[in-house]
C-alpha positions in Angstrom: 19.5 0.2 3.3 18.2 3.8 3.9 16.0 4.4 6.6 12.7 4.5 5.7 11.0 8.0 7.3 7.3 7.7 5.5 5.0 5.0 5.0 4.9 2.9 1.9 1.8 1.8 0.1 1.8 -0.9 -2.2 -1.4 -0.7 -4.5 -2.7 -1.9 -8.0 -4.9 0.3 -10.3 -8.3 -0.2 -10.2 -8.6 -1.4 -6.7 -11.4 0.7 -4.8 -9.7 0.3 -1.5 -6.9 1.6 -2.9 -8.4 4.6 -4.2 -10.4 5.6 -1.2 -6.7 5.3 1.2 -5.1 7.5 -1.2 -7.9 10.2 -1.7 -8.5 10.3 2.4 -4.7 10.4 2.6 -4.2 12.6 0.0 -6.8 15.3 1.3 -5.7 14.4 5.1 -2.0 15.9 3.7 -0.6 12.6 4.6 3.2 12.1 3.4 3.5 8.2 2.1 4.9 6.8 -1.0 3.5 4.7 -3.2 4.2 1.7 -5.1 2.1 0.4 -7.9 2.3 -3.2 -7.7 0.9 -3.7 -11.2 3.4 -2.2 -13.1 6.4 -3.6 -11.9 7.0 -7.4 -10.9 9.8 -6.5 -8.6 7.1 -4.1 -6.6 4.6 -7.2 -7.2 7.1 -9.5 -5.0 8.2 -7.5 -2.5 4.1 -6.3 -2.3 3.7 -10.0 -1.7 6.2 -10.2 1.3 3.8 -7.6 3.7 0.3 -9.3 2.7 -1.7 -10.6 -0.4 -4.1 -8.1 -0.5 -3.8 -4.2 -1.5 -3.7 -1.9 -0.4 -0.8 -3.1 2.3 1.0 -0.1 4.2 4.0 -0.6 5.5 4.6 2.1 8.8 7.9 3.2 9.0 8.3 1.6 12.3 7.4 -2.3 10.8 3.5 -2.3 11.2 1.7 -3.8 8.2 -1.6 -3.2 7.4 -3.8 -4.9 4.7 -6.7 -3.2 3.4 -8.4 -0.1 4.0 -10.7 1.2 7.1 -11.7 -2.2 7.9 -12.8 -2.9 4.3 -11.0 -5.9 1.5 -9.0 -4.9 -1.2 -8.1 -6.7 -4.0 -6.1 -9.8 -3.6 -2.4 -10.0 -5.1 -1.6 -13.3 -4.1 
């Protein structure tokens, strides 16, 4: 498996949590790569592996986050 250099960020459309990360992100000119949980059931399970609730960012270096800025996302589980 390749090493993976930026952040990945599983979301679903919809969520507002999502929306705000990748916005600030976005305008921050933060590098990550996203994967939309809701449109593939492969991305849905391996979503579910790092948490139950989008968004979850998972740091190149094994940190896991759930959520955004302290706020709740929307539950995957």
């Amino acid at each position: 498996m390749a090493e993976q250099k930026l952040p990945i960020v599983y979301t679903i459309r919809g969520c507002d949590a999502c929306v705000k990360l990748l916005d600030k992100w976005n305008g921050d000119g933060i590098e990550f790569e996203e994967r939309r949980a809701d449109l593939s059931q492969e991305i849905l399970d391996e979503a579910r592996t790092f948490g139950d609730v989008v968004p979850i960012v998972v740091y190149p270096d094994g940190k896991i986050e759930e959520g955004f800025e302290g706020g709740i996302g929307c539950h995957i589980g």
